[in-house]
C-alpha positions as CSV (number, residue, x, y, z in Angstrom):
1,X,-9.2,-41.0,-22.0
2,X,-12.9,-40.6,-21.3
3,X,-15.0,-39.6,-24.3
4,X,-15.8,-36.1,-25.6
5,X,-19.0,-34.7,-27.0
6,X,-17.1,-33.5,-30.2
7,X,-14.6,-34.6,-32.7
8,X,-10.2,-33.6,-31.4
9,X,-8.0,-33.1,-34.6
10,X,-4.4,-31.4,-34.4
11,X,-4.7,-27.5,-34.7
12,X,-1.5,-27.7,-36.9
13,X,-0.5,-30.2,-39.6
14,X,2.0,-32.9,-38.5
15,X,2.1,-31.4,-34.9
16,X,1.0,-33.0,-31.6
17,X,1.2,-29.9,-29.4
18,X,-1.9,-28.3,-30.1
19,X,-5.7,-29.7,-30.6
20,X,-9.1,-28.1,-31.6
21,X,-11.9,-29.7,-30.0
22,X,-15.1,-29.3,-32.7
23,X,-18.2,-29.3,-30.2
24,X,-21.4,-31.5,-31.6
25,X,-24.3,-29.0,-31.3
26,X,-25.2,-28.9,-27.5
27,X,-27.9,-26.8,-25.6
28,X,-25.8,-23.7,-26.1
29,X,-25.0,-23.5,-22.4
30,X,-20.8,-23.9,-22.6
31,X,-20.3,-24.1,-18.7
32,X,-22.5,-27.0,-19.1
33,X,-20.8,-28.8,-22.1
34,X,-17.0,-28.0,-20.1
35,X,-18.7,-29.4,-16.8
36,X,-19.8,-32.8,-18.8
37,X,-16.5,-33.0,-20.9
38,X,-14.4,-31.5,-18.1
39,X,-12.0,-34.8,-17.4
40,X,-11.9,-35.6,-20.9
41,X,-10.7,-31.7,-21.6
42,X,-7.9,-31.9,-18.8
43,X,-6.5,-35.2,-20.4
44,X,-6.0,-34.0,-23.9
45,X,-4.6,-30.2,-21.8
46,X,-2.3,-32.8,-19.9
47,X,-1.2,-33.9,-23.5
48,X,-1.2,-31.1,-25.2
49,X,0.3,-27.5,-24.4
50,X,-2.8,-25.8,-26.5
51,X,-6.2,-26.7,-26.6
52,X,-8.7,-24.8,-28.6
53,X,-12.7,-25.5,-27.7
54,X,-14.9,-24.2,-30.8
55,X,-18.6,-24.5,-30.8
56,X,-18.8,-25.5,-26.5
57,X,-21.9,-22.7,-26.8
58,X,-19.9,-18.4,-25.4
59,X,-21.9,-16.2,-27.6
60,X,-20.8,-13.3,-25.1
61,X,-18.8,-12.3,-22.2
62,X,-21.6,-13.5,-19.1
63,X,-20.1,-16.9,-21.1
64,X,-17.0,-17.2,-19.8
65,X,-17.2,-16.7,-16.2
66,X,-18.8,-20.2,-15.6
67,X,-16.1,-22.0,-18.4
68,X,-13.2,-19.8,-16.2
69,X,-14.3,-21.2,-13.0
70,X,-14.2,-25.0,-14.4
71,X,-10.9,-24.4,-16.1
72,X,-8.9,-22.6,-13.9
73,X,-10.7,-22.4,-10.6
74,X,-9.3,-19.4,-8.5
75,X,-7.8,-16.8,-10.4
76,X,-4.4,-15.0,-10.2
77,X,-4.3,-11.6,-8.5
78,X,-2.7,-9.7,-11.5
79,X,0.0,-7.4,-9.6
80,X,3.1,-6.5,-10.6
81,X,1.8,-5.6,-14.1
82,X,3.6,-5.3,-17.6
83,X,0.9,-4.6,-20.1
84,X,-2.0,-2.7,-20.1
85,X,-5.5,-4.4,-19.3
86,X,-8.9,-3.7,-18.2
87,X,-10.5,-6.0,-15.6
88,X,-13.7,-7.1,-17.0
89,X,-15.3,-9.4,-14.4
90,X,-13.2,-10.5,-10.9
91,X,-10.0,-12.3,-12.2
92,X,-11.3,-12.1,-16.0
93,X,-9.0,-9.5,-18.4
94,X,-8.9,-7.9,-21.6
95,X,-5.8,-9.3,-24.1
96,X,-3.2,-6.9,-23.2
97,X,-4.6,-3.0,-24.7
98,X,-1.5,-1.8,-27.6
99,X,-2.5,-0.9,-30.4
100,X,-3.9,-2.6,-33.1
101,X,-1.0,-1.9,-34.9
102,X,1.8,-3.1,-33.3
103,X,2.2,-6.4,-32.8
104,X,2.5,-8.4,-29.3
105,X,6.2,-10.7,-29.6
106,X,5.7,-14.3,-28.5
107,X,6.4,-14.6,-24.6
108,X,5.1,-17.0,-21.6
109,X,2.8,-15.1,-19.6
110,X,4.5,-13.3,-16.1
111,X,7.9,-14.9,-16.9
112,X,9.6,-11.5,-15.8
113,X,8.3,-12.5,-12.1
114,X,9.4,-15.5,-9.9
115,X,5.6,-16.7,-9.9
116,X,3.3,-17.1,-12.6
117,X,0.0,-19.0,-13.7
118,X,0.4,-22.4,-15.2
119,X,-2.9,-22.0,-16.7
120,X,-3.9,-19.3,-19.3
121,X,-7.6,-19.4,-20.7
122,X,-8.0,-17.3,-23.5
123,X,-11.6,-17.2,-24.9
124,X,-12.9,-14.7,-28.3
125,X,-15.7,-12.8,-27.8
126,X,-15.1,-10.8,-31.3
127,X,-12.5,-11.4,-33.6
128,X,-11.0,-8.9,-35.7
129,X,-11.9,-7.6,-39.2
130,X,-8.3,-8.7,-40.2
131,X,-5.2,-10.4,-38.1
132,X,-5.2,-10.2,-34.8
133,X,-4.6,-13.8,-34.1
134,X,-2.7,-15.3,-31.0
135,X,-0.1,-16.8,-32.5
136,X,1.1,-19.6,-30.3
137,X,4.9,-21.5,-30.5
138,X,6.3,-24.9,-29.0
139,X,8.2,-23.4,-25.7
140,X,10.1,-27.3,-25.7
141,X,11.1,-26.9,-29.3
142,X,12.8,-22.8,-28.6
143,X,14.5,-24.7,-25.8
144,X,16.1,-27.0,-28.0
145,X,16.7,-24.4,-30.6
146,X,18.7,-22.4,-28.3
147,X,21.1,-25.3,-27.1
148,X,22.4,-25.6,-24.2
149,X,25.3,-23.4,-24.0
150,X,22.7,-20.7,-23.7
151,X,20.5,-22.3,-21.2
152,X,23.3,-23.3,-19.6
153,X,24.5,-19.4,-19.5
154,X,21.1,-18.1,-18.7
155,X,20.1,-20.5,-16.1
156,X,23.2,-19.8,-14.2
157,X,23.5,-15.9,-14.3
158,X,19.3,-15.2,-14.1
159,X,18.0,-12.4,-15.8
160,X,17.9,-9.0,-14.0
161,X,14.5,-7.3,-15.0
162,X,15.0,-3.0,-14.9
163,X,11.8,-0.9,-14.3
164,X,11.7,2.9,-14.7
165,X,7.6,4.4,-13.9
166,X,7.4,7.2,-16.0
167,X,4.1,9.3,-15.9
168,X,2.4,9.1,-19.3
169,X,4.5,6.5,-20.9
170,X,3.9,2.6,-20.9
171,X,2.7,1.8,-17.4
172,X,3.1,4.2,-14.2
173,X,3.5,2.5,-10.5
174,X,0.1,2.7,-9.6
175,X,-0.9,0.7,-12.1
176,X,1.8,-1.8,-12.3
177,X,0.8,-2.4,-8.7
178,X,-2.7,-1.9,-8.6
179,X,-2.8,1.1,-5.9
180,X,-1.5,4.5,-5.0
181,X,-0.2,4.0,-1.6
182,X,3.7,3.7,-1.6
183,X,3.8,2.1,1.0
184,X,2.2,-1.0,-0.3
185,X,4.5,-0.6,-3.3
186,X,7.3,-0.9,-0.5
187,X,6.0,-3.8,0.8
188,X,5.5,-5.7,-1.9
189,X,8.6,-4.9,-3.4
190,X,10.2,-6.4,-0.1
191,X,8.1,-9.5,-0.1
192,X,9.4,-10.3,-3.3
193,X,13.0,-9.4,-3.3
194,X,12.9,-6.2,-5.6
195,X,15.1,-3.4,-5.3
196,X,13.4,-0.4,-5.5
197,X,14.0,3.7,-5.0
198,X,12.1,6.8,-5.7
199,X,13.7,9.9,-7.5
200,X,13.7,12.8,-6.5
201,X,11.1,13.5,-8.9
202,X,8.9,11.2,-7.5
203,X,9.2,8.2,-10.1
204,X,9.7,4.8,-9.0
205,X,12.7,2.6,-10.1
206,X,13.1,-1.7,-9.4
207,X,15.3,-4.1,-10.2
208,X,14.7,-7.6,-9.8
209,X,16.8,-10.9,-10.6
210,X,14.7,-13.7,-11.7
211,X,15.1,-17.5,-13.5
212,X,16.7,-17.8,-16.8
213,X,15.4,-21.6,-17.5
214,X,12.5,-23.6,-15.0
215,X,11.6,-27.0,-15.1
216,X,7.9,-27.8,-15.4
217,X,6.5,-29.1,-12.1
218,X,4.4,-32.0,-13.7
219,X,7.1,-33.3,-16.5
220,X,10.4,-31.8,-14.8
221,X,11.6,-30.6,-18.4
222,X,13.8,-27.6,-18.0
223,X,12.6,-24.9,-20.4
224,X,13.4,-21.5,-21.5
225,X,11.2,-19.6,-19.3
226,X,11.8,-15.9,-19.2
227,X,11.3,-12.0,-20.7
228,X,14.9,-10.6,-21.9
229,X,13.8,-10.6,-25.0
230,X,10.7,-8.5,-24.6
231,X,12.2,-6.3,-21.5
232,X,15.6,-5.6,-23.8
233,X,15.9,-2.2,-25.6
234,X,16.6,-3.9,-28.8
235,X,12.9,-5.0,-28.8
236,X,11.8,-1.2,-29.4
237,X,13.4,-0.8,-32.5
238,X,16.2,1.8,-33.3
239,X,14.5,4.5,-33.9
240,X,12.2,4.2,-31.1
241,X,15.0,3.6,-29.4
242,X,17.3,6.7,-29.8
243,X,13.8,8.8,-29.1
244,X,13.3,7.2,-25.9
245,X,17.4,8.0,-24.6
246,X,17.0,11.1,-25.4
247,X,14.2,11.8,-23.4
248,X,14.7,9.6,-20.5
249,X,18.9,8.3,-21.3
250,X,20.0,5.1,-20.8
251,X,19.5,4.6,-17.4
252,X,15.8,5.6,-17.0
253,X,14.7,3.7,-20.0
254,X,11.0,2.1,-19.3
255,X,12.6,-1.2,-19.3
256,X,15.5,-3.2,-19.9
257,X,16.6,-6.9,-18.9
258,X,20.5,-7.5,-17.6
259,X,22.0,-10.8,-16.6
260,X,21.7,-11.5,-13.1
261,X,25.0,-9.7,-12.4
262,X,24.2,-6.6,-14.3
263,X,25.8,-7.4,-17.2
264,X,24.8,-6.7,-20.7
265,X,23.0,-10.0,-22.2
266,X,25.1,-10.7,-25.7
267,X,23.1,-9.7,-28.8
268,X,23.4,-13.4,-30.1
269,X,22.1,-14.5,-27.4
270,X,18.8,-12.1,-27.9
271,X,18.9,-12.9,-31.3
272,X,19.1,-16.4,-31.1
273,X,15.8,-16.2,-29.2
274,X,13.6,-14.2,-31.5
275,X,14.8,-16.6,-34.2
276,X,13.6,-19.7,-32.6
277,X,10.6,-17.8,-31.3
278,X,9.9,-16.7,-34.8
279,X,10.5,-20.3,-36.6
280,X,8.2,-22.1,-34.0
281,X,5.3,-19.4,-34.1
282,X,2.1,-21.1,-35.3
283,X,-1.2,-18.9,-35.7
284,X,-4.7,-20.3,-36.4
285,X,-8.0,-17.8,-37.1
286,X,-10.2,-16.9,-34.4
287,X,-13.6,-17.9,-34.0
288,X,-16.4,-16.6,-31.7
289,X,-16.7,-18.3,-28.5
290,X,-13.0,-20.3,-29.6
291,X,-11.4,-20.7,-26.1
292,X,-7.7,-21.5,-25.9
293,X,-6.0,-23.4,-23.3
294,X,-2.4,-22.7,-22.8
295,X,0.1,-24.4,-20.9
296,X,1.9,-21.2,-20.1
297,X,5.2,-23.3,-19.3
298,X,5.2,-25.3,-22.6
299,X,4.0,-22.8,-25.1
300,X,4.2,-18.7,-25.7
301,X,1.7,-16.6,-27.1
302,X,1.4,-13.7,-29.4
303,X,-0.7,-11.1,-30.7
304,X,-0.9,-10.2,-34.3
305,X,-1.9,-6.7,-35.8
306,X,-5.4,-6.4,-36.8
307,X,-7.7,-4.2,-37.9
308,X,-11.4,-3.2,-36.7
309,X,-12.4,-4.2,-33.2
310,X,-11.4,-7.0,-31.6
311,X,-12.2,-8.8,-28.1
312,X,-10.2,-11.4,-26.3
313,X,-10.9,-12.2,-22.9
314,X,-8.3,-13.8,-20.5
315,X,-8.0,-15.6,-17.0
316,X,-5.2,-17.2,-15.5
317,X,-4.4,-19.3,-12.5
318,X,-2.6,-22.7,-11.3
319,X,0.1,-20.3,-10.1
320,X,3.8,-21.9,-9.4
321,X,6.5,-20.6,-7.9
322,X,10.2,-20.7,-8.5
323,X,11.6,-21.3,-5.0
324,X,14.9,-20.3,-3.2
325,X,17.4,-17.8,-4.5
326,X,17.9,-17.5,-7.6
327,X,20.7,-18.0,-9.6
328,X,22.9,-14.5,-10.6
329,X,21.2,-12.5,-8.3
330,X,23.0,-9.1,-8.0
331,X,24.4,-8.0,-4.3
């Protein structure tokens, strides 16, 4: 591995999946430092699901532009949206906008969708007074958590992802797609195999069947690599819950994830998930101008609650695709 102008240690005691890079000094200029370091930064990312970058030289947001372009290269169009984010610069987001205090559970980035980013770059322009760390978790050691009778399950029925666009909660259609033309909606529904319909009252409702497990294109590992546990109404919380079925019932809920058949997913099954999610979950204490490097395949990120402000930047790109039909899809 070609030498780096800093000293690599593991982010976590007695684990190999994530690094810090410590930068020595510099001139301040961090596209500069990533430009000069850049082959020995994609080895240890090759190695490594998470690498952090501390002291590379971000003391604001006109920063990161020049890092994004070295370590990611074209952005992802972000379409087909599940969280809330504002769009800083061209391909450069806010952390997803809830509030500061609820807390974010640990999932792979666009793992709801049959393509996603390979590549997330997170980078901290302002850390919070208290929490609000990214909490980051081993996605090969959930897989083995879970065992394969469930991967097994969920990799052959495919989870079945339920959308209802409700004006003035969570996310309406026009933002979810990015514009306010329903016919584009239609189209892009069509391109990518979701069932959609509008009510009579003018809301939107899709349905689409996606992977269960994927295997990583570079190390062919087959990996638990999707949102039911996010998507699924137990996520909410009872009470939340029973206040959203009464305003909306069970079939217009915001959200909800099926097998690929339609069927209810088991509560184990869920359960088993958060569990292995929650043992793997490791969290470190931002810095400014830390940037992250995730391997959006091999590890999940978080958010924690925090207090004051707080500003985390994010780009991501490298996108793969999960070809063919997929498994469980409903008629």
């Amino acid at each position: 591995m070609a030498e780096i102008d800093g000293s690599v240690r593991r982010l976590f005691d007695g684990e190999d999946f994530a690094v810090i890079v410590e930068a020595n000094g510099g001139s301040g200029d961090a596209a500069s430092w990533v430009s000069i370091n850049l082959s020995a930064v994609e080895a240890l990312a090759r190695e490594h699901p998470v690498v952090v970058l501390r002291g590379i030289g971000i003391s604001g947001e006109k920063d990161f532009p020049g890092v994004r372009d070295l370590l990611v290269g074209r952005p992802a169009n972000y379409v087909y949206r599940s969280t809330p984010r504002t769009e800083v610069l061209e391909g450069i987001m806010t952390a997803t906008e809830y509030p500061a205090t609820e807390e974010i559970l640990m999932h792979c980035e666009n793992a709801y969708q049959r393509d996603w980013p390979l590549r997330l770059v997170f980078c901290c322009i302002k850390p919070a007074e208290t929490g609000g760390q990214t909490p980051v978790a081993d996605v090969r050691a959930v897989t083995r958590a879970l065992g394969d009778d469930v991967l097994d399950e969920v990799e052959r029925r495919g989870v079945r992802y339920i959308r209802n666009y409700h004006e003035g909660f969570d996310l309406d259609w026009k933002t979810v797609f990015q514009t306010e033309d329903r016919g584009e909606v239609e189209a892009f529904c069509r391109a990518n195999d979701i069932d959609f319909e509008w009510t009579p009252e003018g809301h939107l409702r899709t349905a689409q069947t996606c992977q269960g497990t994927a295997r990583h294109p570079v190390t062919g590992e087959r990996l638990w690599f999707n949102q039911a546990q996010l998507f699924h109404p137990s996520a909410l919380g009872e009470d939340v819950l029973e206040d959203l079925i009464d305003i909306f019932g069970e079939d217009g809920l915001p959200r909800d994830a099926r097998f690929g058949d339609g069927a209810p997913i088991e509560p184990e099954i869920l359960s088993r998930v958060r569990d292995a999610f929650q043992t793997e979950a490791r969290q470190f204490d931002w810095q400014v101008g830390d940037v992250m490097i995730v391997d959006n395949m091999l590890a999940s990120h978080a958010r924690r609650p925090f207090t004051g402000s707080r500003r985390v930047l994010v780009s991501m790109g490298r996108m793969n695709s999960e070809l063919g039909d997929v498994a469980g899809a409903a008629e």
